[in-house]
C-alpha positions in Angstrom: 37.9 -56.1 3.4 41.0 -56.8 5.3 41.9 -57.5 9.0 45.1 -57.0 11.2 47.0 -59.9 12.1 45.6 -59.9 15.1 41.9 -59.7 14.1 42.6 -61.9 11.5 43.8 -64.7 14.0 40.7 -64.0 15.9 38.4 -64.0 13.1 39.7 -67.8 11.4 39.4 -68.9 15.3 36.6 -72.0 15.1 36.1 -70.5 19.3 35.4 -66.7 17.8 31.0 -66.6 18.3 29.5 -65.6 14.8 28.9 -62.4 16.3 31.9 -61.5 16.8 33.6 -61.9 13.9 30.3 -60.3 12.1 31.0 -57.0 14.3 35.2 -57.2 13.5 34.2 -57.4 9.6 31.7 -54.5 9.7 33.8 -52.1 11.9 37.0 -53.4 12.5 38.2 -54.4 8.9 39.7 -51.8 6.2 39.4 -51.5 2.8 40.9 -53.5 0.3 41.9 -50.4 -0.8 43.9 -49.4 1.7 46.2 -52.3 0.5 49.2 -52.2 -1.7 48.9 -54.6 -4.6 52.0 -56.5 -6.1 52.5 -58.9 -9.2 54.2 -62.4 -8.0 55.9 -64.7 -9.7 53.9 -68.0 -10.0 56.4 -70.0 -8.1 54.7 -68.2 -5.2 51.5 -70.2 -5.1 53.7 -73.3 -4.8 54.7 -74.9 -1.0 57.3 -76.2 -2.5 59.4 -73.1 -3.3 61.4 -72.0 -0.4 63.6 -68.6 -0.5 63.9 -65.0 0.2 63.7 -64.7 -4.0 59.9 -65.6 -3.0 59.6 -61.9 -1.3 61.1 -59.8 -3.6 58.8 -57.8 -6.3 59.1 -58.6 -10.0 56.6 -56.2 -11.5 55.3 -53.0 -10.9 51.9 -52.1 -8.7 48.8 -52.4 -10.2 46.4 -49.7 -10.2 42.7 -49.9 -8.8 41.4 -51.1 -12.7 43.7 -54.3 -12.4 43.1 -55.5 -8.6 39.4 -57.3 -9.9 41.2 -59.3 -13.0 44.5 -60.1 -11.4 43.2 -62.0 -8.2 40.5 -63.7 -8.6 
């Protein structure tokens, strides 16, 4: 499940009543689905690395089969 930016916001917000963010997960969020998936480099996971180079894709899109085994 993913949420907007906004929702998202909202949702991490330590104010947001359980409620709440139960009712934006069950009817607000979409699909993981709905996503587009992209390889990154491993440099990417580090708060070190600074750059546009950190934006651009380096592999191809994996299909629905991969999206389980690539980030877990």
């Amino acid at each position: 499940m993913a949420l907007t930016g906004n929702l998202a916001q909202e949702w991490l917000d330590s104010t947001t009543p359980q409620e709440r963010a139960d009712q934006m997960a069950l009817f607000q969020g979409k699909l993981s689905e709905a996503s587009e998936w992209f390889n990154v480099d491993r440099v990417f996971g580090n708060v070190r690395n600074q750059g546009r180079a950190l934006i651009e894709p380096v592999g191809q899109i994996q299909g629905d089969d991969d999206k389980s085994d690539d980030y877990k």
